[in-house]
C-alpha positions as CSV (number, residue, x, y, z in Angstrom):
1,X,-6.1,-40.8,87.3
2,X,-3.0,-39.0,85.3
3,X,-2.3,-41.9,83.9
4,X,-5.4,-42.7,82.5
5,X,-5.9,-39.4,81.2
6,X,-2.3,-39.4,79.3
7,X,-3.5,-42.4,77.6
8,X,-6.8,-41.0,76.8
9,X,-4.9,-38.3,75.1
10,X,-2.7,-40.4,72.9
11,X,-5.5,-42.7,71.8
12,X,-6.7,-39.3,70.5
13,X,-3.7,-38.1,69.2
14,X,-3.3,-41.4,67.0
15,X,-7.3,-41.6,65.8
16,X,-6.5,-37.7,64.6
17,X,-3.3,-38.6,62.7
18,X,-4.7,-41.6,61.5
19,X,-7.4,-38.9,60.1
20,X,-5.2,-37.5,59.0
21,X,-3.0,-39.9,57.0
22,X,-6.4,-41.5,55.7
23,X,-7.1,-37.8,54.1
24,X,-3.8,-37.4,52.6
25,X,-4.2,-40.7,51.4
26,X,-6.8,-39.3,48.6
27,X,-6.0,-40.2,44.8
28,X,-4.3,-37.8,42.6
29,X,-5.5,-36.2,39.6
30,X,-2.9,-34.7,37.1
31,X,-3.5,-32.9,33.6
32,X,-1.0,-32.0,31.8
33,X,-1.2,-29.8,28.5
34,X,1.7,-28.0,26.1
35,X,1.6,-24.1,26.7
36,X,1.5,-22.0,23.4
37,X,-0.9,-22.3,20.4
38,X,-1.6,-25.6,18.8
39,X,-1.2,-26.0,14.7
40,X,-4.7,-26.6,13.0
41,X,-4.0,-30.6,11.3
42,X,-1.1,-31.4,13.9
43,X,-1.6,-33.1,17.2
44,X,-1.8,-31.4,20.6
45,X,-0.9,-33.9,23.4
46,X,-3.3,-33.8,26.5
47,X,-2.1,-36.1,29.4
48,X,-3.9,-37.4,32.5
49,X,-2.4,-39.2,35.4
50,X,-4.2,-40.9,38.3
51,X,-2.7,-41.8,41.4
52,X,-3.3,-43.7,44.1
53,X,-1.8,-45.3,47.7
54,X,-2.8,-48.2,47.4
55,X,-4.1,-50.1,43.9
56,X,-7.2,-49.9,41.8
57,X,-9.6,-53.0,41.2
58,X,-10.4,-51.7,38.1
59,X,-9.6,-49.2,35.5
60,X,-10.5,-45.7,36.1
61,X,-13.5,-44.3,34.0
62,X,-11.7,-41.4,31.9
63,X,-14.0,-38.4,30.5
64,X,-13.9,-37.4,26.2
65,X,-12.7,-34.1,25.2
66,X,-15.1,-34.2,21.8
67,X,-15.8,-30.9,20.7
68,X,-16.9,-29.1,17.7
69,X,-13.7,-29.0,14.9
70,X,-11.7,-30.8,17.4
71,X,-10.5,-34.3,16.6
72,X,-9.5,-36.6,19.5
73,X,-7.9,-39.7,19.0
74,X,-6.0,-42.6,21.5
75,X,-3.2,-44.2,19.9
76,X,-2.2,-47.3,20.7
77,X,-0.9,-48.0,24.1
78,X,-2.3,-44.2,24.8
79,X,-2.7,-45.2,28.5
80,X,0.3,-47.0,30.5
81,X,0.9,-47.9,34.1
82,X,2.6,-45.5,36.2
83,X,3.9,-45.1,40.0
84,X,5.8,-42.5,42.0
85,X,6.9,-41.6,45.4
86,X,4.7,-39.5,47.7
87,X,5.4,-38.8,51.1
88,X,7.8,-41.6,51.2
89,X,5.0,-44.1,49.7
90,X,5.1,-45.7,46.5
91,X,1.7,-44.4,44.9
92,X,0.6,-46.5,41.6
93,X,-2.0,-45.2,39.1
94,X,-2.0,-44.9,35.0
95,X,-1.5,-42.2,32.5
96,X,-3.5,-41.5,29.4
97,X,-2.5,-39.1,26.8
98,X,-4.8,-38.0,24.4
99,X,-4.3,-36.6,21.1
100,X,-6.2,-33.3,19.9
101,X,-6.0,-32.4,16.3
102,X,-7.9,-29.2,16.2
103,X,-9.3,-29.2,12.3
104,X,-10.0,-25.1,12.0
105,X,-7.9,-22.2,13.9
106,X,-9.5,-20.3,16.6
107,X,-9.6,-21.0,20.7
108,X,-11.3,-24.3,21.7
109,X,-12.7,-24.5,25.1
110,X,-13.5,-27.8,26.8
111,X,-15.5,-27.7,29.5
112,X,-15.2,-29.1,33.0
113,X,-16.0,-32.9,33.5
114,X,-14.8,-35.5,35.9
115,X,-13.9,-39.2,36.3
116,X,-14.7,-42.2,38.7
117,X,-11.1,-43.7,40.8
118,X,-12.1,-47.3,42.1
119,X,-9.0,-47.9,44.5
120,X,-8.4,-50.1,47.5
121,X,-8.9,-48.0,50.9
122,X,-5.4,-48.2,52.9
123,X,-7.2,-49.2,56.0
124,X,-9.5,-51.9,55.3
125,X,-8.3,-52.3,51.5
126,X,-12.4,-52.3,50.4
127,X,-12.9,-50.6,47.1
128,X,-13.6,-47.0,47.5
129,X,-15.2,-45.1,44.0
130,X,-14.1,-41.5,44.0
131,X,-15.2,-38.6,41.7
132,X,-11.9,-36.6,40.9
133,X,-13.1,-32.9,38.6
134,X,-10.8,-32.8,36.1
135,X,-10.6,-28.8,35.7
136,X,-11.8,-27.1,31.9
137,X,-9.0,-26.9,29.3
138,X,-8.6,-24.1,27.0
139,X,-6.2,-23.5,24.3
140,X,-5.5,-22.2,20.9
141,X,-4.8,-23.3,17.5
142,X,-3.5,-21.4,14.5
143,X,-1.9,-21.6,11.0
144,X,1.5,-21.6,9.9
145,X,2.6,-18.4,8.2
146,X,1.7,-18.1,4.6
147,X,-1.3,-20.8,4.7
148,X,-3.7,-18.6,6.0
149,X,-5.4,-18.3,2.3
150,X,-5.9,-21.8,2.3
151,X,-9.7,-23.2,2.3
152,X,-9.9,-25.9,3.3
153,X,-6.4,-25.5,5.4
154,X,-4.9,-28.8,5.0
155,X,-1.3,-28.6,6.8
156,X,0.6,-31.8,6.5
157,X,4.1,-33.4,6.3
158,X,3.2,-35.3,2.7
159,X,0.1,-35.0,0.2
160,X,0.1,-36.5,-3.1
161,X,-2.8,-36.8,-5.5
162,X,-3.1,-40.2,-8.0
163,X,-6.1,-41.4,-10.5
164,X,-7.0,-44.2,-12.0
165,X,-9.3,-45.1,-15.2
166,X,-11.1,-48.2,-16.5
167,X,-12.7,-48.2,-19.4
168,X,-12.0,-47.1,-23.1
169,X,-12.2,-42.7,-23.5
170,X,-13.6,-43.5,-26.7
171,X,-17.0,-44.5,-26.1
172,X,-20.3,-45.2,-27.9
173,X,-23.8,-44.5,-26.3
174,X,-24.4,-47.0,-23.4
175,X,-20.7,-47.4,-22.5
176,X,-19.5,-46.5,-19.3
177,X,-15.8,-45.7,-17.4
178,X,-15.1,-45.5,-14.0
179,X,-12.4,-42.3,-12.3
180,X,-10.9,-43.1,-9.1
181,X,-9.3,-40.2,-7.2
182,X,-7.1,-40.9,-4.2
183,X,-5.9,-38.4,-2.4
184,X,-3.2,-39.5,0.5
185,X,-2.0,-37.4,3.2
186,X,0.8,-38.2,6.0
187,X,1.4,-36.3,9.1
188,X,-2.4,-35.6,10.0
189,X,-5.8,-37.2,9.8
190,X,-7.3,-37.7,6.3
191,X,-10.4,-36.1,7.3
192,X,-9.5,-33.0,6.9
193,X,-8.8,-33.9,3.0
194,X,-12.4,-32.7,1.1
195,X,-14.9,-33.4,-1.6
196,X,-12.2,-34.0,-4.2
197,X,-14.5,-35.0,-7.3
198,X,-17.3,-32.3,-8.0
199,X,-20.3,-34.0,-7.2
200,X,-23.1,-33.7,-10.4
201,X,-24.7,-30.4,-11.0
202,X,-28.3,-29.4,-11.3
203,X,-27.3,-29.2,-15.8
204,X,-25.9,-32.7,-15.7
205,X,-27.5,-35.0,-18.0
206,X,-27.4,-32.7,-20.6
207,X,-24.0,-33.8,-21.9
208,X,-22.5,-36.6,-23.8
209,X,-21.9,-38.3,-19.8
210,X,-24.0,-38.7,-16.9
211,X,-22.0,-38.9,-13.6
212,X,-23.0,-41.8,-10.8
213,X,-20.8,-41.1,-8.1
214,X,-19.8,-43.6,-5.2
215,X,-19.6,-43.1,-0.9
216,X,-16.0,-42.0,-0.3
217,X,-13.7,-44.1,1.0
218,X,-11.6,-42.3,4.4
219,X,-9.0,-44.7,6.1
220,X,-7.0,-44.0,8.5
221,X,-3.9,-45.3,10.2
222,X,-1.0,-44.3,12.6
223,X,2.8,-45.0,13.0
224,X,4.1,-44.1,16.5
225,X,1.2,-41.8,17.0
226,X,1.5,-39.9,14.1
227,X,-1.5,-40.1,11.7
228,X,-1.7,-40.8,8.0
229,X,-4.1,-42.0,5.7
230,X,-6.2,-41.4,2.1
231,X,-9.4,-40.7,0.6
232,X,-10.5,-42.2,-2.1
233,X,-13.3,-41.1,-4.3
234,X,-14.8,-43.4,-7.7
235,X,-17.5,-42.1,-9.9
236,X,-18.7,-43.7,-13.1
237,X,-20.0,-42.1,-16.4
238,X,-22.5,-43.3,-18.6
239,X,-22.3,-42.7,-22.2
240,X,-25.8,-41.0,-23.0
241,X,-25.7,-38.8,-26.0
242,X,-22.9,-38.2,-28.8
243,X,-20.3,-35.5,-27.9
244,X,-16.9,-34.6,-26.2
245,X,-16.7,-33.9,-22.7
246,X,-13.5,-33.6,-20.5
247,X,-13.2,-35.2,-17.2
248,X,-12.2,-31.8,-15.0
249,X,-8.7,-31.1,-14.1
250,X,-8.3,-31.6,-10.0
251,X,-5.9,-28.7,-8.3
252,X,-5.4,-28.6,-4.5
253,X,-3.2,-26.8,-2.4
254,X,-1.7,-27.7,0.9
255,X,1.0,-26.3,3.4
256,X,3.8,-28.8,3.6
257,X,5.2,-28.3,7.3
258,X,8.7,-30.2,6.2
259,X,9.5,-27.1,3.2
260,X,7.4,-24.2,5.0
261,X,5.3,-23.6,1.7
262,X,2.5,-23.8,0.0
263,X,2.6,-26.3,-2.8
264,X,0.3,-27.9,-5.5
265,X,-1.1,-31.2,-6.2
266,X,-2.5,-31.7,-9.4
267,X,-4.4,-34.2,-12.1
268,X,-4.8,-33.5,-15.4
269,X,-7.8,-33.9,-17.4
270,X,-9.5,-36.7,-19.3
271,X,-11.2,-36.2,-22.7
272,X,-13.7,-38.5,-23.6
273,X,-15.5,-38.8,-27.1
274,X,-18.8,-40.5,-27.7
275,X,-19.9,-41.9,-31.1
276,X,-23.1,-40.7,-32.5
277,X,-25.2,-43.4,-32.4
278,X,-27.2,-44.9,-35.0
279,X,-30.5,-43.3,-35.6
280,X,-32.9,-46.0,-34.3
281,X,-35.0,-48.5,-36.7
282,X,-38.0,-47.3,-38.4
283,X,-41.3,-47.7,-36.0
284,X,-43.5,-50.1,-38.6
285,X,-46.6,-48.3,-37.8
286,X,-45.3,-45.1,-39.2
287,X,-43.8,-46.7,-41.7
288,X,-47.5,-48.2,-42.3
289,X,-48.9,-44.6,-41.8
290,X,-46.4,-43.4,-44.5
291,X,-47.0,-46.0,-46.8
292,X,-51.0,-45.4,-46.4
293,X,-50.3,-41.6,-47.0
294,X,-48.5,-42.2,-50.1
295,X,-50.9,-44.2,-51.8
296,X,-53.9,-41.9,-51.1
297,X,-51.7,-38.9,-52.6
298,X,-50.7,-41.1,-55.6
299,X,-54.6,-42.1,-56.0
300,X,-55.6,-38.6,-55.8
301,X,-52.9,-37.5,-58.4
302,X,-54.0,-40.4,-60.7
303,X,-57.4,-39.0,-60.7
304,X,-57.0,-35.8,-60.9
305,X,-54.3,-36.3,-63.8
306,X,-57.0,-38.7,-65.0
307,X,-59.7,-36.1,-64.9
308,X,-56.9,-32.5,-66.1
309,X,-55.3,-35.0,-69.0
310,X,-57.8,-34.5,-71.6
311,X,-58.1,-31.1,-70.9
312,X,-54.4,-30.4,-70.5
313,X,-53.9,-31.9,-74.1
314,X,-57.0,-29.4,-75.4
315,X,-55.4,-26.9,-74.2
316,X,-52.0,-27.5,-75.5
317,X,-53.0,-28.6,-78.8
318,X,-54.8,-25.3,-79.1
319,X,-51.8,-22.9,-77.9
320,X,-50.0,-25.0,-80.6
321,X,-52.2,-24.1,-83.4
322,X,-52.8,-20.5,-82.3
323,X,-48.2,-20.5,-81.9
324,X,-48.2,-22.0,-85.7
325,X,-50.9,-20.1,-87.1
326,X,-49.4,-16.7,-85.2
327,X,-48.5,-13.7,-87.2
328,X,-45.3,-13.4,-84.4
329,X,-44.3,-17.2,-85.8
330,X,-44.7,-16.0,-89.6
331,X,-42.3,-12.9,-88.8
332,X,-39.7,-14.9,-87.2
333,X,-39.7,-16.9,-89.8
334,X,-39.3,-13.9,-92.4
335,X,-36.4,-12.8,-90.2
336,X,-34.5,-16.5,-90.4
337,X,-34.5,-16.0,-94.0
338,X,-33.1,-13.0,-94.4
339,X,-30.7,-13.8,-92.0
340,X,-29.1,-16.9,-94.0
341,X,-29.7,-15.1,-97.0
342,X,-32.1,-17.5,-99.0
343,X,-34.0,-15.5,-101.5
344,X,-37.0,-18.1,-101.7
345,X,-36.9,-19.0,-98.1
346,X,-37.5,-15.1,-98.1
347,X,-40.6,-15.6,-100.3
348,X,-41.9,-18.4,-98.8
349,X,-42.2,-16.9,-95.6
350,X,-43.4,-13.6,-97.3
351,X,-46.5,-15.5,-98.7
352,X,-47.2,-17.4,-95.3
353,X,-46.6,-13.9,-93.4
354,X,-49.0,-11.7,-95.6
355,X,-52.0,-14.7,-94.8
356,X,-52.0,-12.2,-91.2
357,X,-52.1,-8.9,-93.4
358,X,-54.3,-9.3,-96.6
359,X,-54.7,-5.1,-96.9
360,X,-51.5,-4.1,-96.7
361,X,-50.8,-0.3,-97.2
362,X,-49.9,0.4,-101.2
363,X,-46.9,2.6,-100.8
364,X,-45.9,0.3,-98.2
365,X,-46.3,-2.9,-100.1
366,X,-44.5,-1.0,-103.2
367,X,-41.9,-0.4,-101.0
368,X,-41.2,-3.7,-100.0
369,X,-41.1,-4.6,-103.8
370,X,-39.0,-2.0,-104.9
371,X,-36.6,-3.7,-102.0
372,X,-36.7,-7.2,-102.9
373,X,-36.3,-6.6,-106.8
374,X,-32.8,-6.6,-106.4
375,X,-32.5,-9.5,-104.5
376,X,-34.6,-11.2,-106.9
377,X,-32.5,-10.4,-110.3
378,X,-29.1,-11.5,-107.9
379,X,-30.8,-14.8,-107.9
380,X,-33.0,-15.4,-111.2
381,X,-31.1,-12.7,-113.4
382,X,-28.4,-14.3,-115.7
383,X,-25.6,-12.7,-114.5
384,X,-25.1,-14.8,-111.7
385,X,-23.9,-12.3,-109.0
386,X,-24.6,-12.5,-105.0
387,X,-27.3,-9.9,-104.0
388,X,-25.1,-7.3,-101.9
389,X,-25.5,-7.1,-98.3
390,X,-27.3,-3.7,-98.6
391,X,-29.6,-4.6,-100.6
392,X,-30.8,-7.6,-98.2
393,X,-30.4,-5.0,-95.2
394,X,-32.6,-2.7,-97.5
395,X,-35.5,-5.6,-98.1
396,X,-35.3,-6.4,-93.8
397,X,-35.8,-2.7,-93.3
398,X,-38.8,-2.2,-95.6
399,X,-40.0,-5.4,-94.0
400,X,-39.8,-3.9,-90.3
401,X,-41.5,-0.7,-91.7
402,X,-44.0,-2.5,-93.7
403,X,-45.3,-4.8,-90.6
404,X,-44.6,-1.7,-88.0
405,X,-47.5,0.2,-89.8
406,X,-49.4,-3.1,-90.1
407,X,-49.3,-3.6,-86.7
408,X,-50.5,0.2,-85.7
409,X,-53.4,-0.1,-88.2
410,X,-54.7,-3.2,-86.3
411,X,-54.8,-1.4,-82.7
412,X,-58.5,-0.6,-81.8
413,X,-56.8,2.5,-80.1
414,X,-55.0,4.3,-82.8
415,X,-55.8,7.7,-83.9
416,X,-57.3,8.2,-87.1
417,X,-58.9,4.9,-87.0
418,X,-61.2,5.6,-84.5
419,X,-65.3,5.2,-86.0
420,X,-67.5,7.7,-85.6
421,X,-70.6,8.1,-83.4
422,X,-73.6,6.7,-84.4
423,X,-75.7,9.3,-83.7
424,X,-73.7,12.6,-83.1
425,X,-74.7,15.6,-80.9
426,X,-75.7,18.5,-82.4
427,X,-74.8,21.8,-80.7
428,X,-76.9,24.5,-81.3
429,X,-75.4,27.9,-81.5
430,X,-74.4,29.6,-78.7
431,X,-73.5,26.4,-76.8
């Protein structure tokens, strides 16, 4: 009966270690992060191991780490086969590192998760499916001193700028040219390069160009597990009005992890000219409307020339006559011959002048002959002398006097000359 019972006790003793073993026997989950703060652009290595005692019929199911601003890539060959010694077993599994690029500073937090181990159970070697937690991970990621001010923070180990352009700058309306930007970046992921080539405000069309821009071309490649890659941006202007325009000038800054510094990648500007173009052909209905127009105006000028000629021509031929039979004409002309000294000029245009006055004054008209008798015996006497110059300025000034008083005699206004009434109004005494 001791007997028996000894054995029961062992059978127990190796079902409970058994237990025991078969419970320690329970895949391992390792993850594996660098302590300290990460750099925003630069990768962050997050590494998980699986283990197990046995093998695994088929790859473990791993979780994603995608977050907002946080970039998670797998290189190539990111997960590898791995084995190690536990408990003086040989335990096989794989490792898979991940690599974080977070793209803005601050603390990212990933929450908990977990992942499905299908491995071989150690006693009867059926697949056994497992959920392993794989525990939150938290970390933080900051800039390098001095690139703080940057926006967008671009921190990388190479950046470089280049542009290319087809087409002729000298355009005329209707042309077009095409600007290609590429920007590449090495050390880091080329989506953290931005918008490079202002996109089209809300004014454009207004100038000489109107902008078509293209989808931007991101791609990406890695070396080692170290990303690079470039953005490329094309956009094509359309010549639609004459003018100049310039192409804007591209600036960027960046922090350049191999100097420690900020530095500058620049392009320089394009000026374009377009041609004024020609003004367009004549429409042929306004030219028709035009042509119409100008014939009824020229119709309507005939006839009204037709109908004003006639009278036009009265009216000229009568301010003619009235100019040649005017006492204003007759004095001009007595003033021409004084002035070239022509004795019967002078008396010609006395007799046609006095035709305006035929009641001259008497003392007057005496005057005038008392003035022109010396000019007279200059020229008809026989002594043959030149009249002197103050006796012609003697004649011009009785002349002048003569026609002055003339003149006032013939104004209805002039005092003295005034009729009287018909019938006066007698006042009687007193009044």
């Amino acid at each position: 009966m001791r007997r028996w019972l000894v054995r029961l006790w062992c059978a127990l003793a190796l079902l409970a270690g058994a237990a025991l073993a078969q419970e320690d026997a329970r895949p391992v989950l390792r993850v594996e992060m660098p302590e300290g703060a990460a750099t925003v652009g630069q990768p962050l290595v997050l590494r998980l191991t699986v283990l197990v005692p046995t093998w695994m019929p088929k790859p473990p199911e791993y979780p994603t780490f995608e977050v907002a601003n946080l970039l998670v890539r797998l290189p190539e060959r990111a997960t590898s086969p791995v084995s190690e010694t536990i408990g003086g077993e040989t335990w096989s599994g794989t490792s898979r590192g991940y690599r974080l690029y977070p793209l803005v500073p601050g603390t990212f937090e990933i929450p908990a998760q977990s992942m499905t181990v299908t491995y071989a159970d150690p006693g009867t070697t059926q697949p056994v499916a497992l959920e392993l937690p794989v525990a939150a991970v938290r970390f933080d990621a900051a800039l390098p001193k001095g690139a703080e001010g940057l926006d967008p923070p671009v921190v990388a180990q190479g950046f470089t700028l280049d542009q290319t352009v087809q087409g002729d700058t000298e355009l005329t309306v209707g042309d077009a040219l095409t600007r290609t930007v590429t920007a590449t970046i090495e050390g880091t992921t080329p989506i953290l390069i931005p918008q490079l080539l202002a996109p089209p405000d809300a004014t454009d069309g207004a100038g000489p160009l109107r902008a078509y821009p293209d989808e931007p071309k991101v791609t990406e490649s890695e070396n080692r597990g170290t990303l690079s890659g470039s953005r490329s941006e094309t956009v094509s202007y359309v010549a639609q009005a004459g003018g100049s325009a310039d192409l804007p000038e591209i600036r960027f800054d960046w922090f350049n992890l191999e100097t420690g510094s900020v530095e500058t990648a620049t392009l320089a500007a394009i000026g374009v000219d377009v041609a004024m173009p020609p003004p367009p052909p004549p429409d042929p209905l306004d030219i028709a409307l035009k042509v119409a127009g100008a014939l009824i105006v020229a119709a309507l000028a005939y006839l009204v020339l037709r109908w004003l000629s006639p009278r036009i021509a009265r009216a000229w031929t009568g301010l003619r006559r009235r100019w040649l039979n005017s006492e204003l004409r007759a004095h001009r002309a007595v003033l021409r011959a004084i002035k070239s000294r022509d004795i019967g000029l002078l008396l010609a245009a006395l007799d046609a002048w006095r035709k305006h006055h035929p009641n001259p004054p008497a003392d007057d008209g005496a005057r005038l002959h008392r003035a022109l008798a010396p000019l007279g015996a200059a020229h008809y006497g026989a002594s043959g002398r030149a009249a002197a110059p103050s006796d012609w300025r003697g004649a011009e000034a009785a002349y002048r006097r003569l026609r002055r008083d003339l003149l006032r005699m013939r104004r209805p206004d002039r005092p003295g000359h005034t009729l009287p009434a018909l019938n006066p109004v007698r006042r009687s005494p007193g009044r």
